[in-house]
N, C-alpha and C positions, 0 to 999 in steps of 0.2 A: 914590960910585962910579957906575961911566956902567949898570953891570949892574942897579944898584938903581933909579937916577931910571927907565929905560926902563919899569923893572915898573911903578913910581909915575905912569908917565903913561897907560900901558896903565889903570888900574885909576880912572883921576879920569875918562878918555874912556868908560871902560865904562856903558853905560846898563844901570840895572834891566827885571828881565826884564816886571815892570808899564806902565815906560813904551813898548816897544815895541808896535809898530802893531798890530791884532789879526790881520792875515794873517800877520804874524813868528808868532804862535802860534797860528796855524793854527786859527783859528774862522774862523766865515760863518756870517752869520746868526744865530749861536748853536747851530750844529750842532756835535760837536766828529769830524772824519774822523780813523780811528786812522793814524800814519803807515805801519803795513806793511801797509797793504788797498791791494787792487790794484782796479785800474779795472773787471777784469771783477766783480769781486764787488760794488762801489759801482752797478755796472748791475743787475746782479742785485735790489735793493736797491727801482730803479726803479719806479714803477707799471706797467704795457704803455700805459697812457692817455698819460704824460707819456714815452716815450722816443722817439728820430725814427727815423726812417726805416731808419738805418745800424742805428741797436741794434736795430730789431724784425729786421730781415731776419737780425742776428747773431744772434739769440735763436732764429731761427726754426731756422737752421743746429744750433745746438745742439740745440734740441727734438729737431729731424729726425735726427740722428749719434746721440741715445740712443735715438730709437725704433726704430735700423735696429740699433743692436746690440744691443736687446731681441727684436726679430723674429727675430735669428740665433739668441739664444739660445734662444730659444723652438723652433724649426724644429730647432735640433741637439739637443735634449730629447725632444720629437716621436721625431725618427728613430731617438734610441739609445733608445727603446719599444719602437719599433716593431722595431728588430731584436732586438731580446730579448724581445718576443712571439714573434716568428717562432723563436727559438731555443728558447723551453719549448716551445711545439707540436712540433717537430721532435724534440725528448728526450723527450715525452710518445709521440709516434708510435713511436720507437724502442725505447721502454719497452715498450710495447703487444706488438708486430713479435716484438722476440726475448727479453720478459720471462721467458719456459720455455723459456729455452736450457737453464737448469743443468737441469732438470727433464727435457728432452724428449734430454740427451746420457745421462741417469741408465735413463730408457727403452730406448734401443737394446739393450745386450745383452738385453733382454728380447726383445727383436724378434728376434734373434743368435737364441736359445736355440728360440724357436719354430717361427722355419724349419728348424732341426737335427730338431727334433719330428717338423715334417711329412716334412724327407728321408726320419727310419728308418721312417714312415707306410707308404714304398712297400713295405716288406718286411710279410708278413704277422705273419711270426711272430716281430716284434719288438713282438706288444702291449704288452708287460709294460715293457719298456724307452721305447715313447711315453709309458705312463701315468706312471711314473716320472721321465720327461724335460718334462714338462705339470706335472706334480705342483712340480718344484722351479722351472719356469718362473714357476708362478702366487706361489709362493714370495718371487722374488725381485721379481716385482710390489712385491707387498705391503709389502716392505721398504722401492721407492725411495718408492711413494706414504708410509708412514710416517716419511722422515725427511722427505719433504713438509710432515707435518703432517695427512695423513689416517688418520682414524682410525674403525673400525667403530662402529657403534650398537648397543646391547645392547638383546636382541631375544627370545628364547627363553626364559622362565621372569621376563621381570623385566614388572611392574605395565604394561599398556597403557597410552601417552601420548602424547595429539594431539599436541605438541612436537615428537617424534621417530618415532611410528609410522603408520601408514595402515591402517587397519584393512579389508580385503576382505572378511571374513564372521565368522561368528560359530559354535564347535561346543560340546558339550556335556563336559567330562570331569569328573567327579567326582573325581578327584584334585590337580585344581587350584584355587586359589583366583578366583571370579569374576575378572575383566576381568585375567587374566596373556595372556600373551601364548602359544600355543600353539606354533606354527610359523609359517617364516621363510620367504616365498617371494623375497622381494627382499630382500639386504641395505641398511642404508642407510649413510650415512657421512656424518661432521664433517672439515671441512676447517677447524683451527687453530679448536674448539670451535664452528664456523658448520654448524650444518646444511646441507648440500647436494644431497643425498636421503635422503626419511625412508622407512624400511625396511617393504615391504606385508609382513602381516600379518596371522595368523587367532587370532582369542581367544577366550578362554574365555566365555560364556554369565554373564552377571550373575544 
């Protein structure tokens, strides 16, 4: 059949893949180049010693296009620091500025209440009612400083202690025990357990 001899001739012309030339199978020199490496990678490959002219100045181009987008990224790294330094500083200052807001909005009616004090002040015979109106002012003090976090130093009857007391002199009473604490001329105060003034002081005689 003419479909079969064709094959039959195809296959008696066919040379082994041995007998072909050794560029058919792609050696030189006995190097073997894989067929899907491209040109720029086989330069790559290159020594700088042995490539000419054209491939150093391409090599160079390349060098230079990753150093400049190295330098970019470096410079746009740099900058988003540096605005985000600039941005803690700024919420740091601001922290600072109006850190005793909640604290100094908790203050005013105390402020409120004091000038009310000194109004009914001008009348004489409203003592009893300033002392009263001072009385509950100092009151409400004490409250906002305690949800503050301030809190008095115990001071009258309890053991002298560099820690928390200042000692200004020293008196004699026999009903108390050596180094207690007598009386209280300065209160002192802890602000969230931190000392912040320790409270002067007069004690007992050792």
């Amino acid at each position: 059949m003419a479909g079969i001899d064709v094959y039959d001739n195809y296959m008696d012309e066919k040379k082994p893949i041995e007998d072909l030339p050794e560029e058919a199978n792609g050696e030189e020199d006995g190097d073997l180049i894989p067929e899907n490496e491209s040109l720029n990678e086989q330069e790559k490959q290159i020594p700088l010693s042995d490539m000419t002219k054209d491939q150093l100045i391409e090599k160079i181009s390349e060098v230079q296009a990753s150093a400049d987008k190295n330098l970019d990224s470096y410079l746009r790294s740099q900058a988003e620091m540096e605005n985000m330094k600039k941005r803690f500083q700024k919420d740091r200052q601001e922290l600072i500025k109006y850190g005793n807001e909640a604290l100094t909005k908790q203050l005013l009616p105390v402020a409120d209440n004091l000038e009310k004090a000194l109004a009914h002040a001008e009348d004489k015979t409203a003592f009893e009612a300033l002392r009263e109106g001072v009385d509950l002012t100092l009151k409400g003090l004490m409250n906002v400083l305690e949800k503050a976090g301030v809190e008095e130093v115990k001071a009258v009857g309890a053991t002298f202690d560099p820690n928390f007391h200042e000692a200004v002199s020293e008196q004699e009473d026999d009903g108390a025990a050596p180094g207690t604490v007598l009386m209280e001329l300065q209160k002192g105060y802890l602000l969230n357990q931190r000392l912040i003034r320790p409270a002067m002081v007069i004690v007992n005689k050792k």
